[in-house]
KEMILUM-309484 format. One record per residue: x, y, z of N, C-alpha, C, O in turn; residue in three letters. Coordinates in nm, 3 decimals, padded with zeros to 5 digits, always signed. Atoms other than C-alpha are relative to their C-alpha. Layout:
REM KEMILUM-309484
n.X_n.Y_n.Z_ca.X_ca.Y_ca.Z_c.X_c.Y_c.Z_o.X_o.Y_o.Z_res
X_Y_Z_X_Y_Z_X_Y_Z_X_Y_Z_Ala
...
***
This chain:
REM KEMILUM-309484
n.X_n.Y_n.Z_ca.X_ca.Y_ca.Z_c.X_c.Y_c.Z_o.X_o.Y_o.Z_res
-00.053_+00.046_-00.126_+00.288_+05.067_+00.221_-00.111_-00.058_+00.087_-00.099_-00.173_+00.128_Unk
+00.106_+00.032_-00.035_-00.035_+05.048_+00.372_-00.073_-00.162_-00.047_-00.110_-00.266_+00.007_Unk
+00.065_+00.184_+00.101_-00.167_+04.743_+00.133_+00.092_-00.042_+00.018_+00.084_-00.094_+00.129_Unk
-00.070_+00.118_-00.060_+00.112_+04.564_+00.163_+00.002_-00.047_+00.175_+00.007_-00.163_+00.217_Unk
+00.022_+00.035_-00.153_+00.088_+04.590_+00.563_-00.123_-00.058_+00.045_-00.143_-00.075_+00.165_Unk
+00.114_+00.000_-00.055_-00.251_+04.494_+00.559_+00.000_-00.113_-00.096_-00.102_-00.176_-00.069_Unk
-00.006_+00.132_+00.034_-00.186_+04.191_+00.333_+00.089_-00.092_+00.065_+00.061_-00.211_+00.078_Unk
-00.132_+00.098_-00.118_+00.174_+04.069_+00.570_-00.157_-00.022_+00.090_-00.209_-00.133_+00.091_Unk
+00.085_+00.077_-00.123_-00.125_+04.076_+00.847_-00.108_-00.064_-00.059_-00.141_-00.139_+00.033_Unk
+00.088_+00.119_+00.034_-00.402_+03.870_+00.661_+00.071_-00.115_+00.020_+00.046_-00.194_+00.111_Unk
-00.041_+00.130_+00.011_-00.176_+03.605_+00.565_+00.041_-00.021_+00.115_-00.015_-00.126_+00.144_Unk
-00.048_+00.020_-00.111_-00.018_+03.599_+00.889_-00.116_-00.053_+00.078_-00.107_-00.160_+00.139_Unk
+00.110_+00.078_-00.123_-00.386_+03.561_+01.088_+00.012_-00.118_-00.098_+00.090_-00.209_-00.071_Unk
+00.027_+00.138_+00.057_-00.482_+03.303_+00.811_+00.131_-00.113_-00.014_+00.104_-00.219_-00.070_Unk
-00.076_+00.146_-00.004_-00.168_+03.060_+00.840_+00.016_-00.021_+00.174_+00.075_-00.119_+00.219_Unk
+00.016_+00.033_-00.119_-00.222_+03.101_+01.212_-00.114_-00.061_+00.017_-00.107_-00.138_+00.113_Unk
+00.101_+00.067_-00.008_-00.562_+02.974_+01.173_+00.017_-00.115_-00.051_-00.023_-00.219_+00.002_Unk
-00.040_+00.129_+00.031_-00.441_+02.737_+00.980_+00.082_-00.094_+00.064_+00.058_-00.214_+00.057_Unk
-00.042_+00.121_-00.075_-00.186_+02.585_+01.204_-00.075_-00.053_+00.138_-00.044_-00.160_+00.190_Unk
+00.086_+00.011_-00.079_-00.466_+02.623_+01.481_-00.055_-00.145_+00.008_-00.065_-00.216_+00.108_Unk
+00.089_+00.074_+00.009_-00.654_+02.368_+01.314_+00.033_-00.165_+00.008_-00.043_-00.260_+00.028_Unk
-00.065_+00.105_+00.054_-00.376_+02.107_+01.236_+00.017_-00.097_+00.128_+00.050_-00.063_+00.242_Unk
+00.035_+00.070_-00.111_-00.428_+01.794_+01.422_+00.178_-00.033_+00.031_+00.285_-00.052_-00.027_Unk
-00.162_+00.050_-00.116_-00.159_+01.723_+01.723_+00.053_-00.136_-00.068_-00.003_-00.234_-00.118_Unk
-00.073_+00.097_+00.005_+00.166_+01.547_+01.680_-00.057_-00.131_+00.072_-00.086_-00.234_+00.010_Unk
+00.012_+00.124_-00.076_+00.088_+01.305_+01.944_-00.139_-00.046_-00.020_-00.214_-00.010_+00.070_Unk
+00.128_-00.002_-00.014_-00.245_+01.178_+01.828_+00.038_-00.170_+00.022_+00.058_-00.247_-00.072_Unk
-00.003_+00.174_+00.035_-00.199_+00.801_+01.944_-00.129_-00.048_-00.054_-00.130_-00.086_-00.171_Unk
+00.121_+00.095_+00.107_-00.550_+00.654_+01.847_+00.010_+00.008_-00.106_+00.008_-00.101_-00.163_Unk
-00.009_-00.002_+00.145_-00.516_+00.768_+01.520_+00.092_-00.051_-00.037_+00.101_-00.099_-00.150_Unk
-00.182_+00.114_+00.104_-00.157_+00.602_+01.459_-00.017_-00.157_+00.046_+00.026_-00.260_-00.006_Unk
+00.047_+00.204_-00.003_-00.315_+00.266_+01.642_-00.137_+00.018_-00.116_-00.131_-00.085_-00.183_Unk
+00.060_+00.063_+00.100_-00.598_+00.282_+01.389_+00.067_-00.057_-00.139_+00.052_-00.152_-00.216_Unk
-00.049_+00.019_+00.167_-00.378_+00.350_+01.101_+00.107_-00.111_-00.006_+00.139_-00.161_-00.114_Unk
-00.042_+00.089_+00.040_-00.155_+00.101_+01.212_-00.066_-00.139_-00.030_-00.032_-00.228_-00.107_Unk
+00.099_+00.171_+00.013_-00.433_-00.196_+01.261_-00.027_+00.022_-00.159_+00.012_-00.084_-00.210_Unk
+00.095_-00.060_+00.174_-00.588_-00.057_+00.857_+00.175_-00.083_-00.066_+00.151_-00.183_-00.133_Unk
-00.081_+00.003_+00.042_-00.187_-00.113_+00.762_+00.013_-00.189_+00.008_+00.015_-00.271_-00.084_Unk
+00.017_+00.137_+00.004_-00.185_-00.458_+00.904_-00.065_-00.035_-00.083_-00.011_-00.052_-00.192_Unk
+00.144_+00.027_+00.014_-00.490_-00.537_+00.815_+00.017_-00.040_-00.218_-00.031_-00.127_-00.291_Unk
+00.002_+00.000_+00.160_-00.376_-00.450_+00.411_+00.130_-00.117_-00.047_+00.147_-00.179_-00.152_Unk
-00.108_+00.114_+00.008_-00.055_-00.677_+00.491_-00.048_-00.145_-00.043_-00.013_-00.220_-00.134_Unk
+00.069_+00.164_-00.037_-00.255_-00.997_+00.575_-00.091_-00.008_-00.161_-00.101_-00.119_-00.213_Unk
+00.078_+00.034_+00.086_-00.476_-00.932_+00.268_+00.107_+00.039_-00.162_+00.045_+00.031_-00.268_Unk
-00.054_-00.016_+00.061_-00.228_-00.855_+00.039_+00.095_-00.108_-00.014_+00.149_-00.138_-00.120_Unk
-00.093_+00.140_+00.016_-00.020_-01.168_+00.133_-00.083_-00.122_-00.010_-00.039_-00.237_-00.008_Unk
+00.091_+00.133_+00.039_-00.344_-01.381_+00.070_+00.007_+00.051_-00.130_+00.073_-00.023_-00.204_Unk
-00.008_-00.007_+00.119_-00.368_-01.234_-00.227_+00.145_-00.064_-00.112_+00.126_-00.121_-00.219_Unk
-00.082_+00.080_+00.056_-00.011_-01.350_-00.337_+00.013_-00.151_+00.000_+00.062_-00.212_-00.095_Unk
+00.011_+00.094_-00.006_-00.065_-01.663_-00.199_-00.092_-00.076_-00.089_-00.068_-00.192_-00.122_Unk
+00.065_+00.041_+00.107_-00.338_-01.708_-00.438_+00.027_+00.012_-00.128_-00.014_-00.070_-00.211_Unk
-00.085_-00.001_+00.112_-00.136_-01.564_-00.715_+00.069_-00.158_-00.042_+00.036_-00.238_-00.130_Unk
-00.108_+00.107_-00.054_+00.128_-01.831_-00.621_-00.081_-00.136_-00.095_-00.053_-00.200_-00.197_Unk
+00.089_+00.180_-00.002_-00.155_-02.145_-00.613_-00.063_+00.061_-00.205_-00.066_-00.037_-00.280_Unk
+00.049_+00.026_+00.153_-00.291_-02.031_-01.010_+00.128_-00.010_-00.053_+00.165_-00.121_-00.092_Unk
-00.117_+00.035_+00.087_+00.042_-01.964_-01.163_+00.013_-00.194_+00.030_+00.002_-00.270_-00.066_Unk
-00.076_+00.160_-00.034_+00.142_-02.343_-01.028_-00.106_-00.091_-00.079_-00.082_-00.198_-00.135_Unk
+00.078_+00.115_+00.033_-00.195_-02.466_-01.131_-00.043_-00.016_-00.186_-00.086_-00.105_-00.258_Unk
-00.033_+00.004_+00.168_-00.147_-02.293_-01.506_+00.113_-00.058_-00.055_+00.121_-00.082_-00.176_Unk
-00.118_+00.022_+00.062_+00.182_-02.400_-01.533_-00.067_-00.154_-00.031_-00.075_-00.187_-00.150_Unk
+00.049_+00.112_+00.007_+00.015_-02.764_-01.463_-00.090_-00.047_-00.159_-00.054_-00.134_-00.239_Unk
+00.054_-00.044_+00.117_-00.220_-02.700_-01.747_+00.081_+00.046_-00.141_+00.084_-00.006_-00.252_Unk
-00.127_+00.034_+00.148_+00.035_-02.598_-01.995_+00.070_-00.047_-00.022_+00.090_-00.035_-00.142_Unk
-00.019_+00.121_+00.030_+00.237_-02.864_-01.974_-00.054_-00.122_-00.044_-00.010_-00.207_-00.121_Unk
+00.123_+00.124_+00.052_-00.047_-03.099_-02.004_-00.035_+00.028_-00.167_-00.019_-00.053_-00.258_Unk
+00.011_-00.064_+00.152_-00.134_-02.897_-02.332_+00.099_-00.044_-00.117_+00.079_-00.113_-00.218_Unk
-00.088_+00.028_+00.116_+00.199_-02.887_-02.500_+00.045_-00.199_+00.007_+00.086_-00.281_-00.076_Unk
-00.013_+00.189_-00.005_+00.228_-03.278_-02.369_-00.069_-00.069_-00.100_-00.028_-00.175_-00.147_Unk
+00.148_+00.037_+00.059_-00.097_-03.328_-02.564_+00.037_+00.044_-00.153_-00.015_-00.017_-00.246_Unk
+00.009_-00.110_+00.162_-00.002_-03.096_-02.895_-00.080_+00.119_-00.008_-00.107_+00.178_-00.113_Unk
+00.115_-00.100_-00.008_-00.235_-02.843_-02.773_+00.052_+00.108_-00.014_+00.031_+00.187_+00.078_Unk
-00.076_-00.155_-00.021_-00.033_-02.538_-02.866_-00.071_+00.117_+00.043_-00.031_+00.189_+00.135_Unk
+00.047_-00.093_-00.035_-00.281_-02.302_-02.867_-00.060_+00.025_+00.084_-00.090_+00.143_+00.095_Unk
+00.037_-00.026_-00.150_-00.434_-02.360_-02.517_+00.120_+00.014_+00.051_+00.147_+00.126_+00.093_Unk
-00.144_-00.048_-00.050_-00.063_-02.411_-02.406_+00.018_+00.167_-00.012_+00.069_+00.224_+00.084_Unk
-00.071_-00.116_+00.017_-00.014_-02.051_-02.549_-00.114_+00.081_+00.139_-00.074_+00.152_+00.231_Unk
+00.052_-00.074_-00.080_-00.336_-01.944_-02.362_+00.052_+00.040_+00.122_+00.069_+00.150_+00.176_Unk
-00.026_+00.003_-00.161_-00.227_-02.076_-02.036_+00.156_+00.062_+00.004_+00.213_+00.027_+00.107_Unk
-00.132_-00.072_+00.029_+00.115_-01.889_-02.118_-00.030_+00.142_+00.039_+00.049_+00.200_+00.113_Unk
+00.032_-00.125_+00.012_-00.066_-01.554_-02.139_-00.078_+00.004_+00.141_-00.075_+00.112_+00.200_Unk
+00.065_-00.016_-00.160_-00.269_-01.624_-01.786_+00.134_+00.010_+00.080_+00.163_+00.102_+00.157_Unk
-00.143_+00.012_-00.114_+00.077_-01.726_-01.620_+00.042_+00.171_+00.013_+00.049_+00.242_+00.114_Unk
-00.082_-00.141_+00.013_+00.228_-01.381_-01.769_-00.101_+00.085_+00.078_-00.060_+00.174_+00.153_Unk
+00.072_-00.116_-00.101_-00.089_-01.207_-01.608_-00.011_-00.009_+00.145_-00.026_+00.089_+00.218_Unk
-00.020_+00.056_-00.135_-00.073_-01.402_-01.284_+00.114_+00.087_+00.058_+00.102_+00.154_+00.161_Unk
-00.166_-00.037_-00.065_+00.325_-01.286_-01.243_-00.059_+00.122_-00.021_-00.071_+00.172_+00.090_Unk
+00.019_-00.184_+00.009_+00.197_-00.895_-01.368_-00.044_+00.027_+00.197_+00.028_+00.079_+00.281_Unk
+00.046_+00.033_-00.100_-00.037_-00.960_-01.051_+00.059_+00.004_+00.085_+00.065_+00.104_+00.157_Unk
-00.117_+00.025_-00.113_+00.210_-01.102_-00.830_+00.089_+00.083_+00.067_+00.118_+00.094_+00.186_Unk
-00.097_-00.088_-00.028_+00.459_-00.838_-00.902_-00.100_+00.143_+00.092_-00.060_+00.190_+00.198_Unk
+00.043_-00.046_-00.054_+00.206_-00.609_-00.815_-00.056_-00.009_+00.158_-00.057_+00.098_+00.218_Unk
+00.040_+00.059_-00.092_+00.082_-00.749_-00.522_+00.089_+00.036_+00.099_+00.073_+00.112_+00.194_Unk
-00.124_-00.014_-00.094_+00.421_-00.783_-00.373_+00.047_+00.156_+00.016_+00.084_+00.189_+00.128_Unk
-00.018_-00.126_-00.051_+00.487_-00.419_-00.392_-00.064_+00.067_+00.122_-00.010_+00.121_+00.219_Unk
+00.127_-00.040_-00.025_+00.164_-00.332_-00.276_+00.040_-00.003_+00.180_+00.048_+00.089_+00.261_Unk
-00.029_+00.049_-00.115_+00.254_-00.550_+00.035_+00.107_+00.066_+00.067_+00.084_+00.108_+00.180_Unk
-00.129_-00.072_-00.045_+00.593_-00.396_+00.102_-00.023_+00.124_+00.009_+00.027_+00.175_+00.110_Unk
+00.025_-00.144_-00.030_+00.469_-00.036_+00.050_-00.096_-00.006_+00.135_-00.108_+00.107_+00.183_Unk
+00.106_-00.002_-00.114_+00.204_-00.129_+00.365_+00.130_-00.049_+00.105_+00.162_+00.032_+00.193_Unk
-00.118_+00.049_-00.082_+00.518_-00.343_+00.544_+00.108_+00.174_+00.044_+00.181_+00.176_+00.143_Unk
-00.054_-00.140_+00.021_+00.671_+00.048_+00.509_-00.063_+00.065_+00.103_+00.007_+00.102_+00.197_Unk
+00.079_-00.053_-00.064_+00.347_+00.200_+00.680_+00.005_-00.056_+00.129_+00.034_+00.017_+00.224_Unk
-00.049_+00.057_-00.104_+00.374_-00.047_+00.934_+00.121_+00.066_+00.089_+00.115_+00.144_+00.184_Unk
-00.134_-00.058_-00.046_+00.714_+00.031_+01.020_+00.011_+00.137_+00.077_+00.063_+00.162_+00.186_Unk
-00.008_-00.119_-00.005_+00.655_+00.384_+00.993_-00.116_+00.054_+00.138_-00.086_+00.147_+00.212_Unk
+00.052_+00.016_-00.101_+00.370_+00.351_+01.245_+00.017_+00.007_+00.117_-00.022_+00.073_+00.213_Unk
-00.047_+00.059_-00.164_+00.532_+00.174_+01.490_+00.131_+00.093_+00.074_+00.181_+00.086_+00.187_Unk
-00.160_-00.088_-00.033_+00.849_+00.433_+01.494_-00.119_+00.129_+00.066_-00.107_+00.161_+00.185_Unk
+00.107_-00.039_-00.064_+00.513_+00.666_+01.537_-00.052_+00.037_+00.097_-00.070_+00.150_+00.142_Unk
+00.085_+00.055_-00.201_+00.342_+00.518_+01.882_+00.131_+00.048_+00.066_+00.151_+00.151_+00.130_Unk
-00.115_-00.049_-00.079_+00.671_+00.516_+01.995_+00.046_+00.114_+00.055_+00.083_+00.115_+00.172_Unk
-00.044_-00.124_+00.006_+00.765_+00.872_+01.962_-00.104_+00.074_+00.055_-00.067_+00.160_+00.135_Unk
+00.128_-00.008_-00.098_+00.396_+00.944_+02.092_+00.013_-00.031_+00.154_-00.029_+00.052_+00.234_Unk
+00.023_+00.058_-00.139_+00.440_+00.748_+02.423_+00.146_+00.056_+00.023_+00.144_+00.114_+00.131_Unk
-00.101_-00.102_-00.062_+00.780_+00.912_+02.466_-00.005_+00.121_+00.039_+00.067_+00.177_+00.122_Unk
+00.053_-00.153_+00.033_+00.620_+01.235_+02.397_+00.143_+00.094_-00.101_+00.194_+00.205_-00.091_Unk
-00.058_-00.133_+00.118_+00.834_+01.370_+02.108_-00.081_+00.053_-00.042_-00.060_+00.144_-00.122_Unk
***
């Protein structure tokens, strides 16, 4: 009876120390940094597709010219860059939308901060 009463009160101080430590709901600076970092991965994540975008267009250019030519087996190359370009792309675009998410989630955030929920 004893040991168990004297382990209920450890854990009890130690998850009180622990919520002691846990940083405040309302921390606005920290939800405006994390939203500027969130931006911040938007803008570079939608250059990055945009550059996706400009090679696929400029392989596709290239393998047409190829198979125009008889060049099958550069044609095939520039086949296998395209397919890694779009892997890329697809990735990319997630990437972007999972930060478009953070964003969001941010801004619902500040809000609820400057209301004081």
């Amino acid at each position: 009876m004893r040991r168990s009463l004297l382990t209920l009160t450890f854990v009890s101080l130690a998850s009180m120390f622990t919520l002691a430590q846990a940083p405040a709901a309302g921390d606005v600076p920290a939800d405006r940094r994390d939203l500027r970092q969130d931006r911040r991965d938007v803008r570079k994540d939608q250059r990055d597709i945009n550059h996706d975008k400009r090679d696929i267009n400029r392989d596709r250019v290239k393998r047409n010219r190829d198979v125009k030519n008889g060049n099958y087996a550069a044609a095939k190359a520039e086949q296998r860059d395209i397919n890694h370009d779009k892997r890329d792309l697809h990735h990319d675009r997630a990437d972007r939308n999972r930060d478009r998410k953070g964003v969001r989630h941010d801004k619902r955030d500040l809000r609820q901060d400057r209301k004081g929920h």
